[in-house]
HTML snippet that shows the backbone in 3Dmol.js (N, CA, C, O; Angstrom):
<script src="https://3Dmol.org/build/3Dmol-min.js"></script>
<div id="view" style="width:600px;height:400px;position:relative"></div>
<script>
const pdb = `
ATOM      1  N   UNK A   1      20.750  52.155  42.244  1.00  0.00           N
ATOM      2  CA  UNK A   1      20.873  51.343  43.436  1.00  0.00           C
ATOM      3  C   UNK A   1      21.327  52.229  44.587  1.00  0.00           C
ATOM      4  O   UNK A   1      22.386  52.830  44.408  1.00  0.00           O
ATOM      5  N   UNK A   2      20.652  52.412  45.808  1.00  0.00           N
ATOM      6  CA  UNK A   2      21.408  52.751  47.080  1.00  0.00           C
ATOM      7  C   UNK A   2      22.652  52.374  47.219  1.00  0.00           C
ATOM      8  O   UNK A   2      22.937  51.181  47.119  1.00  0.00           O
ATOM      9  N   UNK A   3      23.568  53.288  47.463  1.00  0.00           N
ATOM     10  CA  UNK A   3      24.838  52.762  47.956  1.00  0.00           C
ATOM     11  C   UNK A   3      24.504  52.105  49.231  1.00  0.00           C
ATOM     12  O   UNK A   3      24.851  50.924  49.238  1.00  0.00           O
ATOM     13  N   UNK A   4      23.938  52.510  50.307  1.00  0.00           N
ATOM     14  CA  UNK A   4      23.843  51.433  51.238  1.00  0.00           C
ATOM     15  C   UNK A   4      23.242  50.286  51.175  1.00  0.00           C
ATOM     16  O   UNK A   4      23.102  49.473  52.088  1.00  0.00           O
ATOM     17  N   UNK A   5      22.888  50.217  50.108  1.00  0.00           N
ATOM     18  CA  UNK A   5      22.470  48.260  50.047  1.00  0.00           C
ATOM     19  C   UNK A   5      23.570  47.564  49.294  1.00  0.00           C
ATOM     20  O   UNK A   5      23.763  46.377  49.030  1.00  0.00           O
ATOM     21  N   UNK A   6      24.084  48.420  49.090  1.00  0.00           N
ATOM     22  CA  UNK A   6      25.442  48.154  47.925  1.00  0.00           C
ATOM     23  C   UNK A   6      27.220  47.969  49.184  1.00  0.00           C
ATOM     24  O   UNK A   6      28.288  47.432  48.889  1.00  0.00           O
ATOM     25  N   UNK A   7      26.774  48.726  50.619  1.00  0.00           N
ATOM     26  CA  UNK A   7      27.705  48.539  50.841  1.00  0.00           C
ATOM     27  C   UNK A   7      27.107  48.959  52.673  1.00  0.00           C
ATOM     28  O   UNK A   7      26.331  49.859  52.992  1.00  0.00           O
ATOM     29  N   UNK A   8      27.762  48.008  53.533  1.00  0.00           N
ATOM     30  CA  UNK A   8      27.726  48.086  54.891  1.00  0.00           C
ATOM     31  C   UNK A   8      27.872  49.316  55.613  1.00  0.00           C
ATOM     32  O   UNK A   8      28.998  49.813  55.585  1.00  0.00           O
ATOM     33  N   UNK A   9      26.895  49.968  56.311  1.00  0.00           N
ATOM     34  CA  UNK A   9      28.003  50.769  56.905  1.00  0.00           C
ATOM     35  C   UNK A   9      29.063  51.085  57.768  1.00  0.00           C
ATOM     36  O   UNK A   9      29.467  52.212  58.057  1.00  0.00           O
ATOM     37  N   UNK A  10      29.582  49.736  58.250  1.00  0.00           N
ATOM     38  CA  UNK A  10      31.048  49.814  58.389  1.00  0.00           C
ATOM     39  C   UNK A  10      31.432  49.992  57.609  1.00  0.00           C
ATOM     40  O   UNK A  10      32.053  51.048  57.731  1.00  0.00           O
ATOM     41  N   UNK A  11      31.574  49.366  56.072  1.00  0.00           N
ATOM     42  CA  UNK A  11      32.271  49.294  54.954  1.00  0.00           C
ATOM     43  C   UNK A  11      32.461  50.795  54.365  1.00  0.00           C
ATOM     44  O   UNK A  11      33.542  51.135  53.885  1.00  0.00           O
ATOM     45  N   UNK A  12      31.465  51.582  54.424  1.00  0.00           N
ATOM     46  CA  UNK A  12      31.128  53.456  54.175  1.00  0.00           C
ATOM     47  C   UNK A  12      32.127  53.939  55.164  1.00  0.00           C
ATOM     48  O   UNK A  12      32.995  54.710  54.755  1.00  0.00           O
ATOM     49  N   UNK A  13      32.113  53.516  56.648  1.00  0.00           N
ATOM     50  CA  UNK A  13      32.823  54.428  57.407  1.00  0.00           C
ATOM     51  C   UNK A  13      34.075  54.282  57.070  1.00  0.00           C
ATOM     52  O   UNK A  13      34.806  55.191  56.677  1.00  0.00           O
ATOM     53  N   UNK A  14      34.437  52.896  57.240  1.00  0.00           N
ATOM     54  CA  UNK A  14      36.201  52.444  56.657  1.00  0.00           C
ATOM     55  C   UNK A  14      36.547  52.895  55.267  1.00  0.00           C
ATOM     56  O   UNK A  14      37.691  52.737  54.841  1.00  0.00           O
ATOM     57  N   UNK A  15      35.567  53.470  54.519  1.00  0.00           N
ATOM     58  CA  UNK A  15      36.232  54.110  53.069  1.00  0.00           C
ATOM     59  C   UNK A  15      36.480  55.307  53.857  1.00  0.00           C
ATOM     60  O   UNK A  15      37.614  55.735  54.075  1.00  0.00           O
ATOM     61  N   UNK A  16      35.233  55.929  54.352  1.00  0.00           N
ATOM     62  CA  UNK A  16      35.729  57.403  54.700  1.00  0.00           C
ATOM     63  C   UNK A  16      36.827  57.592  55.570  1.00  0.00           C
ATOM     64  O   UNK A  16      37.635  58.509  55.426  1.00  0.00           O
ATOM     65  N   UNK A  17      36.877  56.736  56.483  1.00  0.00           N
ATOM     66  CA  UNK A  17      38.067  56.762  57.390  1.00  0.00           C
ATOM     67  C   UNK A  17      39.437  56.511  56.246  1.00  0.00           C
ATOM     68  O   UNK A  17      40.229  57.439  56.408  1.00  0.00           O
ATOM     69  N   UNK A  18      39.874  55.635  55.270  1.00  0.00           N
ATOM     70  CA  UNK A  18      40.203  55.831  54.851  1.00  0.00           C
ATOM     71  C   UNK A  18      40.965  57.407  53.614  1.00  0.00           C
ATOM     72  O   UNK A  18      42.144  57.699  53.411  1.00  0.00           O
ATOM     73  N   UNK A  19      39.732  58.040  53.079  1.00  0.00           N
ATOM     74  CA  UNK A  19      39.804  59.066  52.583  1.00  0.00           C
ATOM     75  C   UNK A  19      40.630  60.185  53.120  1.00  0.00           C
ATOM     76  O   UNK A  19      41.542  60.871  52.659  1.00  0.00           O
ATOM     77  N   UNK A  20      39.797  60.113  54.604  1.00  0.00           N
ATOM     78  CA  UNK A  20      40.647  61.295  55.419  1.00  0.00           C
ATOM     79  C   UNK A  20      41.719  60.940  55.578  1.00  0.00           C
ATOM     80  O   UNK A  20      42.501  61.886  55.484  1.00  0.00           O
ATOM     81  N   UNK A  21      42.293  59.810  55.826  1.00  0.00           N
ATOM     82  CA  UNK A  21      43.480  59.374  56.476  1.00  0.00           C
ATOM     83  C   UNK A  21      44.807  60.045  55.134  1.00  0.00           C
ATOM     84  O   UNK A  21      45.779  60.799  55.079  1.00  0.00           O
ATOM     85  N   UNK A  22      44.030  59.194  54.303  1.00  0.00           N
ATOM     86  CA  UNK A  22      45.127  60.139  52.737  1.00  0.00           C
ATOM     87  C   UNK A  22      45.182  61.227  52.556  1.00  0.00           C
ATOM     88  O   UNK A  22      46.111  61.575  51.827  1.00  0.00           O
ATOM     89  N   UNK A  23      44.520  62.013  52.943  1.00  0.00           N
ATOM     90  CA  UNK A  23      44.303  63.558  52.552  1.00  0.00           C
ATOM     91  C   UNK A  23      44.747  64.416  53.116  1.00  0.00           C
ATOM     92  O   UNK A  23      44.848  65.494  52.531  1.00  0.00           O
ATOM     93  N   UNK A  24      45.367  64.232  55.021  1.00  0.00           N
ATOM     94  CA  UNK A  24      46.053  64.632  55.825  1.00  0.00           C
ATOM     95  C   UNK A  24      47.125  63.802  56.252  1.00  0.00           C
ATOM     96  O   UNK A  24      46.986  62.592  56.433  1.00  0.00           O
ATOM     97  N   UNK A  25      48.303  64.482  56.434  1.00  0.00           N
ATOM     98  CA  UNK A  25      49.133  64.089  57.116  1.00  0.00           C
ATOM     99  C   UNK A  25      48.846  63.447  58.606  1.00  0.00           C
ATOM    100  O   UNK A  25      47.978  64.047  59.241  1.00  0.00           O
ATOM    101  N   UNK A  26      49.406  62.396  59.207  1.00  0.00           N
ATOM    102  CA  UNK A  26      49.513  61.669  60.307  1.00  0.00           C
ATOM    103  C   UNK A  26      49.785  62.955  61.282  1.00  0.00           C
ATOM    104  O   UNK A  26      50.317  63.992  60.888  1.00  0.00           O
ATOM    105  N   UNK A  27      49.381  62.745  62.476  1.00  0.00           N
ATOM    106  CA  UNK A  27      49.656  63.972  63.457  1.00  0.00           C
ATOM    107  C   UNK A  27      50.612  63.231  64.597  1.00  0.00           C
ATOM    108  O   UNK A  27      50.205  62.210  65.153  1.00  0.00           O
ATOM    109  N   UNK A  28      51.809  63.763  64.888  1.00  0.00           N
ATOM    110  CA  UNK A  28      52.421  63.101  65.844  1.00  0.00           C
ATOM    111  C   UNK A  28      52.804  63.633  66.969  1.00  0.00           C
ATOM    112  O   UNK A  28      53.454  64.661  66.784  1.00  0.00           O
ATOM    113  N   UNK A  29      52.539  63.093  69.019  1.00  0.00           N
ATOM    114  CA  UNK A  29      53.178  63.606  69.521  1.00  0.00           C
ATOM    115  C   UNK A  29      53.848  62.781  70.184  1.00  0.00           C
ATOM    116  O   UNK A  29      53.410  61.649  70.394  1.00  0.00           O
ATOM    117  N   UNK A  30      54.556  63.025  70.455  1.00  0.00           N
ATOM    118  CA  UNK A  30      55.970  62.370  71.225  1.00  0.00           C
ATOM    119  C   UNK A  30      56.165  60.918  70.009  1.00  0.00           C
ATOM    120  O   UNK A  30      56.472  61.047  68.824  1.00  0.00           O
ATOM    121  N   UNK A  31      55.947  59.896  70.568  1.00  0.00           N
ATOM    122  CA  UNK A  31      55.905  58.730  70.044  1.00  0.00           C
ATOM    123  C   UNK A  31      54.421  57.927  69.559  1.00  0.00           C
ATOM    124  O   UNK A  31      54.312  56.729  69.300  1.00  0.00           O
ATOM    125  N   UNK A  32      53.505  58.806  69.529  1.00  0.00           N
ATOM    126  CA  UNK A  32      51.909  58.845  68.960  1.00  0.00           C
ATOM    127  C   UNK A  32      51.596  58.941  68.360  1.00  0.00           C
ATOM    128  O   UNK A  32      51.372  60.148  68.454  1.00  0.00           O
ATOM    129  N   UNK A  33      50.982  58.486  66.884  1.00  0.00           N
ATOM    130  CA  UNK A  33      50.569  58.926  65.583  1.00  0.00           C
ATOM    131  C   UNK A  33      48.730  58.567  65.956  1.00  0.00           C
ATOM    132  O   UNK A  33      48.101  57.641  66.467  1.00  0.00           O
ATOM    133  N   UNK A  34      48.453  59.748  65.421  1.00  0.00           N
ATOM    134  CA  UNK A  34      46.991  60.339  65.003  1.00  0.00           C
ATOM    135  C   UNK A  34      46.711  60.097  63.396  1.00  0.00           C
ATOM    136  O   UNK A  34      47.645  60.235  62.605  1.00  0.00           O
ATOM    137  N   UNK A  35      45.566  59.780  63.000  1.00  0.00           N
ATOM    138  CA  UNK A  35      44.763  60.005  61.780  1.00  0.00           C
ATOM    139  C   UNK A  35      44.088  60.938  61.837  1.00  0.00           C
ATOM    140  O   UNK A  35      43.447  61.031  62.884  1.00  0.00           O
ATOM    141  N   UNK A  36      43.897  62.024  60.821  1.00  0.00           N
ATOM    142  CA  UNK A  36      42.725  62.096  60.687  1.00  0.00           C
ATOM    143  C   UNK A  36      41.175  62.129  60.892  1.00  0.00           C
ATOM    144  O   UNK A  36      40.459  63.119  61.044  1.00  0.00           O
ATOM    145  N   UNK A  37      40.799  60.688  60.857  1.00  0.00           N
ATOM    146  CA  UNK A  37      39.681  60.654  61.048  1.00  0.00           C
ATOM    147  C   UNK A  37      39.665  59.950  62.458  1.00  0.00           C
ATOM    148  O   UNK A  37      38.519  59.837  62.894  1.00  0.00           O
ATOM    149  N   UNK A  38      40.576  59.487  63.218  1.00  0.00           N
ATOM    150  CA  UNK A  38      40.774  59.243  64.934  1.00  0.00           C
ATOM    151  C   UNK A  38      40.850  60.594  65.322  1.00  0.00           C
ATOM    152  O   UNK A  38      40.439  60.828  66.459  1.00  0.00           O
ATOM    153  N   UNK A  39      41.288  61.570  64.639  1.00  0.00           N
ATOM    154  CA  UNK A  39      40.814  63.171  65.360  1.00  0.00           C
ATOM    155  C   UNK A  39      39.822  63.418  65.506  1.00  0.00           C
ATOM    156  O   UNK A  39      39.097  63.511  66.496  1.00  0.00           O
ATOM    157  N   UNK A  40      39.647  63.615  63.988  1.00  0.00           N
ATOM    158  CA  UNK A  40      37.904  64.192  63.888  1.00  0.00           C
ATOM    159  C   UNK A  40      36.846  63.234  64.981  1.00  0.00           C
ATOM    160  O   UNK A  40      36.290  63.654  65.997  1.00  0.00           O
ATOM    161  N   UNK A  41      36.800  62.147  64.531  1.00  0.00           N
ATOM    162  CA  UNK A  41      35.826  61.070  65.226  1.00  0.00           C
ATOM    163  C   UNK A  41      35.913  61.593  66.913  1.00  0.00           C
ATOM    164  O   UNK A  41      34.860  61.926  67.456  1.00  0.00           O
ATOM    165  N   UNK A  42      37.065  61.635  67.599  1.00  0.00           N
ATOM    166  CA  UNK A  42      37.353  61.443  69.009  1.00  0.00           C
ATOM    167  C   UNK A  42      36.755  63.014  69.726  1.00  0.00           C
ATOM    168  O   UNK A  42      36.155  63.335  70.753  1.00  0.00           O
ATOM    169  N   UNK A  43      37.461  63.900  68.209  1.00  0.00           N
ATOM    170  CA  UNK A  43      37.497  65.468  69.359  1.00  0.00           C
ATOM    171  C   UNK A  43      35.968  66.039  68.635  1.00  0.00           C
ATOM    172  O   UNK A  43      35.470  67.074  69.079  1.00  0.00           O
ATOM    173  N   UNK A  44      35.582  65.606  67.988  1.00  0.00           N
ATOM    174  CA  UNK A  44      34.590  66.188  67.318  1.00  0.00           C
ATOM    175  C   UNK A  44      33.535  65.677  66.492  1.00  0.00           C
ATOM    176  O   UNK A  44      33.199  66.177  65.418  1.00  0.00           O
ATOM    177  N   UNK A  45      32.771  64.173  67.288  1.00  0.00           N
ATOM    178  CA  UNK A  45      32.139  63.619  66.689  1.00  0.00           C
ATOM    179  C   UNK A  45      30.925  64.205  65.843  1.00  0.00           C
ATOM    180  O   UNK A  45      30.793  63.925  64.652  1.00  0.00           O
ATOM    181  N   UNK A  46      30.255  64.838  66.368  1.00  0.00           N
ATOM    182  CA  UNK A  46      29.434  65.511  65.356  1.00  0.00           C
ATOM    183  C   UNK A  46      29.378  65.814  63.881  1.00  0.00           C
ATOM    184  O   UNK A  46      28.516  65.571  63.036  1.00  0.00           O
ATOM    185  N   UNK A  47      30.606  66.444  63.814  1.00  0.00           N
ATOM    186  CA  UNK A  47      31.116  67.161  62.621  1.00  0.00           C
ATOM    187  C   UNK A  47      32.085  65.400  62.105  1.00  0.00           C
ATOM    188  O   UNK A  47      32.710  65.351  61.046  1.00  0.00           O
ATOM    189  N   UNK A  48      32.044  64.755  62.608  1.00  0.00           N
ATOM    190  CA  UNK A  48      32.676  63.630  61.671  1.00  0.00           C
ATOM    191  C   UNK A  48      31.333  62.996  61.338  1.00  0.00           C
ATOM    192  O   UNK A  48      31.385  62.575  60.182  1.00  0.00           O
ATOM    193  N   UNK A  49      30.028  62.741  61.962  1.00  0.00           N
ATOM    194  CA  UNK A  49      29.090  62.192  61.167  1.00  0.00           C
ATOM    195  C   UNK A  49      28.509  63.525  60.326  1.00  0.00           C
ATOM    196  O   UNK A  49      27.503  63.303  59.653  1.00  0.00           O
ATOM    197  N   UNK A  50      28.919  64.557  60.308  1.00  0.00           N
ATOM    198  CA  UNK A  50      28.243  65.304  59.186  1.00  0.00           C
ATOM    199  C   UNK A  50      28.917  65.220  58.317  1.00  0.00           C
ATOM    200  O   UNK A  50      28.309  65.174  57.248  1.00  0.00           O
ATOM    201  N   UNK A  51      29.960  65.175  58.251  1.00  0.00           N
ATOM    202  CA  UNK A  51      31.580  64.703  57.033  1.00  0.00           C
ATOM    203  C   UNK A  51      30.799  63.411  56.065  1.00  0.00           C
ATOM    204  O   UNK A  51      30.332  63.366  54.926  1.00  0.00           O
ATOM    205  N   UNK A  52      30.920  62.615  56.985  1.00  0.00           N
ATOM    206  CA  UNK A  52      30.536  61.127  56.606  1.00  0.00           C
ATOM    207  C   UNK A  52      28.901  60.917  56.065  1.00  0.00           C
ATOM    208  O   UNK A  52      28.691  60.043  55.224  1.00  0.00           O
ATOM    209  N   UNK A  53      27.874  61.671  56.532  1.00  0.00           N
ATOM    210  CA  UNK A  53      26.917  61.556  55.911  1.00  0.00           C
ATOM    211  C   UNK A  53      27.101  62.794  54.036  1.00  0.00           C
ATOM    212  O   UNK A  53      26.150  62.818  53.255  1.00  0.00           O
ATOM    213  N   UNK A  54      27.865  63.268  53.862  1.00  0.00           N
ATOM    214  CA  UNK A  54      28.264  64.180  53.251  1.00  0.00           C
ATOM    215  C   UNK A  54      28.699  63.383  51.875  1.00  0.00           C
ATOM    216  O   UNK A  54      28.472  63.492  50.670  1.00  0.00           O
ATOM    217  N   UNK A  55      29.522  62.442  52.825  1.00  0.00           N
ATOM    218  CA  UNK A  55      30.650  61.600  51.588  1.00  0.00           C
ATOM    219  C   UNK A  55      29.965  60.520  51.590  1.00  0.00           C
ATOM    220  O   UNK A  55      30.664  59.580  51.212  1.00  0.00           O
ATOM    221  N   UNK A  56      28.795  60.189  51.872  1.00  0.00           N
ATOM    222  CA  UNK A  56      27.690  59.472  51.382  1.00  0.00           C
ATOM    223  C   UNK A  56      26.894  59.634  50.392  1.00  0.00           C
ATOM    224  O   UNK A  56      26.851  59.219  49.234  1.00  0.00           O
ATOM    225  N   UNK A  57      26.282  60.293  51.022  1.00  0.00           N
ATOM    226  CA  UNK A  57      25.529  61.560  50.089  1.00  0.00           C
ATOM    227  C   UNK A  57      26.672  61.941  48.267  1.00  0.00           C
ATOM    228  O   UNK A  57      26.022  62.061  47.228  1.00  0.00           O
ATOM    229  N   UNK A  58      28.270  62.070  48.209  1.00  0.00           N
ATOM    230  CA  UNK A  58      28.824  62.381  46.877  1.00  0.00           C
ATOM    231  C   UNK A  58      28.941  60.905  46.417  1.00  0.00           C
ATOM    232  O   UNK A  58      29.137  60.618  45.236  1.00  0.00           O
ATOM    233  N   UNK A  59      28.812  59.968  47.413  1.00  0.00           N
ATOM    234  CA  UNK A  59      29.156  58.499  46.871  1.00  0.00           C
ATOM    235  C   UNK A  59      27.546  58.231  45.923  1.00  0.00           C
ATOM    236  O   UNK A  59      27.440  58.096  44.704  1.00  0.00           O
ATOM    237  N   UNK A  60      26.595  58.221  46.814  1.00  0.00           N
ATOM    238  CA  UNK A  60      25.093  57.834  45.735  1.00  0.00           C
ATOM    239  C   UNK A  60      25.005  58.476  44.356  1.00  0.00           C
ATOM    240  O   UNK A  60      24.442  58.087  43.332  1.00  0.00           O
ATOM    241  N   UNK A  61      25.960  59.939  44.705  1.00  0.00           N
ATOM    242  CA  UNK A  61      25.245  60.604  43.156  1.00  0.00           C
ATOM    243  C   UNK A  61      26.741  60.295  41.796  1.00  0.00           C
ATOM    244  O   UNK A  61      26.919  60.407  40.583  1.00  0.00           O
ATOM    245  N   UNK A  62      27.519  59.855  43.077  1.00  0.00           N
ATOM    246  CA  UNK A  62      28.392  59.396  41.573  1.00  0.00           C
ATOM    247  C   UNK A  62      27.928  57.739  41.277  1.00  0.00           C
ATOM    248  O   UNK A  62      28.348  57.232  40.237  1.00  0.00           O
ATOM    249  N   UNK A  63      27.052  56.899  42.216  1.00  0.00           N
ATOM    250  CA  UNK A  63      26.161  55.887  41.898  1.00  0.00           C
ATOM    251  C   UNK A  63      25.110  55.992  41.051  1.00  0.00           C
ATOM    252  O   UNK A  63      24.776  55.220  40.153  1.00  0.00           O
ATOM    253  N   UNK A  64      24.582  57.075  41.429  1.00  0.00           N
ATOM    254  CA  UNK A  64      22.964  57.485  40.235  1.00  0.00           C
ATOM    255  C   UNK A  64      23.402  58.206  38.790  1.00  0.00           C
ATOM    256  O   UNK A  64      22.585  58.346  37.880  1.00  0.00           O
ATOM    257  N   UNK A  65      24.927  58.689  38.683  1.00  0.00           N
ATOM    258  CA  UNK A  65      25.410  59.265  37.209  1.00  0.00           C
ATOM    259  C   UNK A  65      25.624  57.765  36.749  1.00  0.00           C
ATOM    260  O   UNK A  65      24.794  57.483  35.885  1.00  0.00           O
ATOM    261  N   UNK A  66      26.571  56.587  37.086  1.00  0.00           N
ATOM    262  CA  UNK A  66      26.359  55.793  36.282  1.00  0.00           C
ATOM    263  C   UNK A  66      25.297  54.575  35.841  1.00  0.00           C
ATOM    264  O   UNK A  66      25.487  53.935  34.807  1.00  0.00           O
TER     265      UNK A  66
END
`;
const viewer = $3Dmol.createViewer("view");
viewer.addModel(pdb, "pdb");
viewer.setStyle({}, {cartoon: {color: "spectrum"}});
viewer.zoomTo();
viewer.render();
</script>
């Protein structure tokens, strides 16, 4: 089965947004907390849809092993 018929892609981005968010520490300045993936996404969109098509792409093939 496609993971994307299996799952929205909001629902894909909010895992991945999720993922990153666990994997790095919160970034703080003054009284501001940053994620992660509000970094990546904001300063460097590109490279966050190549991330995200990436962790798509490991999501189908751990879909097509089972």
């Amino acid at each position: 089965m496609d993971i994307r018929d299996k799952f929205t892609e909001q629902e894909l981005e909010e895992q991945f947004d999720e993922m990153l968010d666990e994997s790095y520490e919160p970034f703080k300045i003054g009284t501001s907390t940053f994620y992660a993936s509000q970094i990546l996404n904001n300063c460097d969109p590109v490279m966050y849809r190549i991330a995200f098509d990436e962790y798509v792409d490991f999501l189908q093939e751990q879909e097509d092993e089972e």
